[in-house]
C-alpha positions in Angstrom: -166.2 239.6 10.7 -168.9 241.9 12.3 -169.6 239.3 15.1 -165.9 239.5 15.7 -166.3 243.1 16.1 -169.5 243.0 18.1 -167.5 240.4 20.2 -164.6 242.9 20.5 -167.2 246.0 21.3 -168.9 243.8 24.2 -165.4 243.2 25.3 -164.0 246.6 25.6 -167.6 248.1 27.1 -167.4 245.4 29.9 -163.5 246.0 31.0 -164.4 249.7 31.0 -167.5 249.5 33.4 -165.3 247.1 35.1 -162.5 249.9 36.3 -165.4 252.1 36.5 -166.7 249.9 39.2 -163.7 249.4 40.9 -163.1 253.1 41.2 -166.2 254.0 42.5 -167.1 250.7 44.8 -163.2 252.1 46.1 -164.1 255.5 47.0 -167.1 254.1 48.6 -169.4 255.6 46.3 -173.7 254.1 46.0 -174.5 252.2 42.5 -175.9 254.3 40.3 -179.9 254.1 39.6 -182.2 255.3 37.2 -184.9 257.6 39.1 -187.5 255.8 41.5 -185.9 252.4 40.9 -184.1 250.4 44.0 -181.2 248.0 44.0 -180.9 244.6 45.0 -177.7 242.5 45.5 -177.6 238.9 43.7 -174.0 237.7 44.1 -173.6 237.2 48.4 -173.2 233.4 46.6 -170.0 233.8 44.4 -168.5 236.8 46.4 -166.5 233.9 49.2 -165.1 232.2 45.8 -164.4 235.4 44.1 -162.7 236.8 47.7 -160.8 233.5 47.6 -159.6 234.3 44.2 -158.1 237.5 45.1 -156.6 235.9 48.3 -154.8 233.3 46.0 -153.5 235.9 43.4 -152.6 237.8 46.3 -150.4 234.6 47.7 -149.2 233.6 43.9 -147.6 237.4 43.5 -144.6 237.7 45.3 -143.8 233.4 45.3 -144.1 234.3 41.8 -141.6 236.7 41.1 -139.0 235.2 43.5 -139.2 231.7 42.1 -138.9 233.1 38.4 -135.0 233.2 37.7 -135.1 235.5 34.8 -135.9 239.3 35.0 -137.9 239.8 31.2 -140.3 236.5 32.2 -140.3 238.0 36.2 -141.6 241.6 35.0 -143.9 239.8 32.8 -145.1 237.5 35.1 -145.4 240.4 37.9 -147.4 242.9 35.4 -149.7 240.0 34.3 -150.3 239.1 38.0 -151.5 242.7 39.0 -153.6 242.9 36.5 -155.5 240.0 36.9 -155.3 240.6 40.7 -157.2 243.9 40.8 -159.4 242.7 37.5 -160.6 239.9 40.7 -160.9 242.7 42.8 -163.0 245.3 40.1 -165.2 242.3 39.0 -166.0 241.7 43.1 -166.9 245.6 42.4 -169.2 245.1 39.6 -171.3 242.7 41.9 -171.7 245.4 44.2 -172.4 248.3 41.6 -174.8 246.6 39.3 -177.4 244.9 41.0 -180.9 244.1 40.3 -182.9 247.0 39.7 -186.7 247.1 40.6 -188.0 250.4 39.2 -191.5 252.2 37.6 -189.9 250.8 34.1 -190.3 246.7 35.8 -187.0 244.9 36.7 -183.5 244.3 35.2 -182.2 241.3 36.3 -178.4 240.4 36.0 -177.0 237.3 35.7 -173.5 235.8 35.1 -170.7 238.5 34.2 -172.3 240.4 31.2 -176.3 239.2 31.2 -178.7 242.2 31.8 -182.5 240.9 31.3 -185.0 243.8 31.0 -188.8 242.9 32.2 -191.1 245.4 31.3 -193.6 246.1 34.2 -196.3 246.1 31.8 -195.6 242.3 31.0 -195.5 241.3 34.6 -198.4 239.4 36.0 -197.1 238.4 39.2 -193.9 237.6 41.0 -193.2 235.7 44.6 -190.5 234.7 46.2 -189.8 230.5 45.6 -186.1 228.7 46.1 -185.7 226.2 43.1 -182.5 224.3 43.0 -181.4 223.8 39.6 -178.3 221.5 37.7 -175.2 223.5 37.0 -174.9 226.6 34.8 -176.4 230.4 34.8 -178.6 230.2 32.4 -181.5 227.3 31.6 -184.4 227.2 28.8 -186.6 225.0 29.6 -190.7 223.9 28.8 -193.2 224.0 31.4 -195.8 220.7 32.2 -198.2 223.1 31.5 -197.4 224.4 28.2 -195.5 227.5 29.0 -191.5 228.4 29.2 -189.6 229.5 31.8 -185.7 231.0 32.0 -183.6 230.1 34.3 -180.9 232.7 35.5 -179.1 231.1 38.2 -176.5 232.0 41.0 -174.8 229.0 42.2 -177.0 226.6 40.5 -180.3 228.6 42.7 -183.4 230.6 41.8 -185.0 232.4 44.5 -187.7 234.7 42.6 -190.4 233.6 40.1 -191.9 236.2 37.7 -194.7 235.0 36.0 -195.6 237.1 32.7 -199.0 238.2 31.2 -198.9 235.7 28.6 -195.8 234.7 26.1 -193.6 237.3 25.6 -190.6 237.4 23.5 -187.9 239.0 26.0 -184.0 239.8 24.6 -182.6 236.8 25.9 -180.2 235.1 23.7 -180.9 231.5 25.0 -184.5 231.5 24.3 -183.4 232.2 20.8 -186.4 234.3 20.2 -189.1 232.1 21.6 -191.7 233.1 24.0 -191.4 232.8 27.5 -194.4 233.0 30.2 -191.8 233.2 33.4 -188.2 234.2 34.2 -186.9 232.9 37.3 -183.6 234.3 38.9 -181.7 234.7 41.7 -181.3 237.9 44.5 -180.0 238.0 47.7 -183.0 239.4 49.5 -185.7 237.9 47.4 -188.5 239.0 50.0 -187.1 242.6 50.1 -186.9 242.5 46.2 -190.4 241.0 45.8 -192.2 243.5 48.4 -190.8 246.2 46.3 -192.0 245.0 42.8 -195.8 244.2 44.4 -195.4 248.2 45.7 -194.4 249.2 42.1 -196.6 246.9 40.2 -199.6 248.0 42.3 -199.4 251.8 41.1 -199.1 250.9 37.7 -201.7 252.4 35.4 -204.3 249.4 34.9 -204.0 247.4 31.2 
């Protein structure tokens, strides 16, 4: 029962950041960023499928409620078609108003529709900018030849950033099931931009 509940908490939080992202990407408003930290976009890979998407719901609408003969099913039919419509158009949003975040605190990385990963600067060692094709899916576990384990959090099956930690660390990921991980490798649209900036940050960190 509670991890129904949790499910159903994690639920409601997302659809409600979700409108709140689709009102503010509307009124052309900046993501909002904790103090010194910089964003950086990760989705300029899924954004022509989920622009498609729209375009098709778009299409679907009115054939929709023309072709439907009876007026309960058409009103259904129409209301469940808006909705999932601008839900296409406020998950676009959320792409735009919750990217990566490279700050004094280390990075947040997003991946998939829900995934936040928190790095802690402190636990950063290094981090470069390296394109890894991977096979399909967002997120991948996976041993390293040399003894370590690296996390995977794809876009479009890519990686375009390697952080390498300061040993194993045990980070809140729920696919590493509470092993230790020496890298976390993920995906941004800029990853030179978004690496330039960590280097600055980690550089004026207080030594270990």
């Amino acid at each position: 029962m509670r991890a129904v509940w949790r499910v159903a908490v994690a639920v409601v939080r997302y659809e409600l950041a979700l409108w709140r992202n689709l009102w503010r990407w509307a009124r052309r408003r900046p993501p909002l960023l904790p103090a010194g930290a910089h964003g950086f976009g990760y989705a300029a890979g899924v954004a022509p499928t989920l622009r498609a998407f729209v375009i098709i719901s778009a299409v679907e609408l009115p054939i929709v409620h023309f072709v439907v003969p009876w007026s309960g099913a058409r009103l259904a039919l129409d209301v469940l078609g808006v909705y999932g419509l601008v839900w296409m158009v406020g998950l676009l949003a959320t792409t735009r108003q919750e990217p990566h975040l490279v700050g004094p605190a280390g990075i947040r990385v997003r991946y998939g529709m829900t995934g936040r990963l928190a790095i802690p600067a402190a636990d950063i060692a290094s981090i470069t900018a390296r394109t890894r094709t991977l096979p399909p899916g967002t997120v991948l576990v996976e041993d390293e030849p040399d003894g370590g384990r690296a996390a995977h959090l794809a876009v479009v099956g890519q990686t375009n950033v390697d952080v390498v930690l300061r040993g194993p660390r045990v980070l809140p990921l729920r696919r590493a099931a509470g092993r230790p991980l020496t890298a976390v490798r993920f995906y941004a649209d800029d990853p030179a931009a978004l690496v330039a900036r960590a280097r600055e940050l980690l550089a004026d960190r207080p030594a270990a």
